[in-house]
N, C-alpha and C positions, 0 to 999 in steps of 0.2 A: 460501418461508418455511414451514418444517415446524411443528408444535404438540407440543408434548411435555406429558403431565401440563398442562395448563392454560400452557403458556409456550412462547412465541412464540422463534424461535430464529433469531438474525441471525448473520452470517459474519464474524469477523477474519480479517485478513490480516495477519502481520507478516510483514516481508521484508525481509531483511538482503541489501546488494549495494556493489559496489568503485564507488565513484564514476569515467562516464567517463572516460580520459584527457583533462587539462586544465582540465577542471569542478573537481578535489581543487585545484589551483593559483586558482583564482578565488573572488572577494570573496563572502562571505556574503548580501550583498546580490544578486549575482549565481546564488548558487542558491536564494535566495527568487524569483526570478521566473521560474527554470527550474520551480519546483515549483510555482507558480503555473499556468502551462500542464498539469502534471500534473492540476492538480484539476480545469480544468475537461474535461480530456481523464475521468477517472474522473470525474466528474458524469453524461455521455453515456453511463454504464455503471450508473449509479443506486449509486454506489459512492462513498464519502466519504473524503477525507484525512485522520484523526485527529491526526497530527503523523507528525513527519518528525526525522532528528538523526542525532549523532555518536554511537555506539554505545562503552562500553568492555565489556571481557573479550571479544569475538569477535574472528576475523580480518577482517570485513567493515569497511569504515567510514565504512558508511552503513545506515540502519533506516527505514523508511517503514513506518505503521499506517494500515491502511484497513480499513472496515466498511462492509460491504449486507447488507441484505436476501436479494441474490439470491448463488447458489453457484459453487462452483468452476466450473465452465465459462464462467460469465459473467465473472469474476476474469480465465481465462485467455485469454479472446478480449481482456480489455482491455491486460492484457501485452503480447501479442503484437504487437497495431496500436500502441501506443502509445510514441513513441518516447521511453524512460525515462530520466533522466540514471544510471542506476546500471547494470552488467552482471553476468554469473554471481550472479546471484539465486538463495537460498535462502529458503523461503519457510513457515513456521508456520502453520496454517491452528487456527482456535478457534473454538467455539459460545457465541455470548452470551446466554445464554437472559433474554429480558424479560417481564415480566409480559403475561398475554393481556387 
């Protein structure tokens, strides 16, 4: 976590990605508990789910927001292990700057 001017600066993540094949076809209820394993898979990464949804005006159609502490490398080691319901991921990376 870097300091800027007197303010502490945490990491978004927002990441637009095509829901697996078959996931898009199941019940709502059904990818609340797929995404439930995501949080506490990003938890082990000190990384948070902010929310999750159906995206309009992109071609993706699916959006997950997460925020840590820690930075892109940590982000991308959790990507990577963590087997995501969504694929071909595009990803916004943001500084949230919080008071020190």
């Amino acid at each position: 976590m870097g300091c800027v001017v007197g303010l502490f600066m945490e990491h978004g993540f927002i990441v637009y990605g095509r829901l697996k094949r078959g996931l898009s076809e199941r019940s709502l209820e059904e990818i609340h508990r797929v995404m439930e394993g995501v949080k506490k898979a990003a938890q082990e990464y000190g990384i948070r789910v902010v929310m999750y949804g159906f995206p309009y005006g992109v071609a993706e159609d699916f959006v997950v927001v997460y925020e840590s502490e820690k930075g892109l490398v940590n982000f991308y080691n959790f990507a990577i292990n963590t087997d995501l319901p969504y694929e071909s991921p595009r990803t916004n990376q943001v500084a949230i700057p919080r008071p020190g």
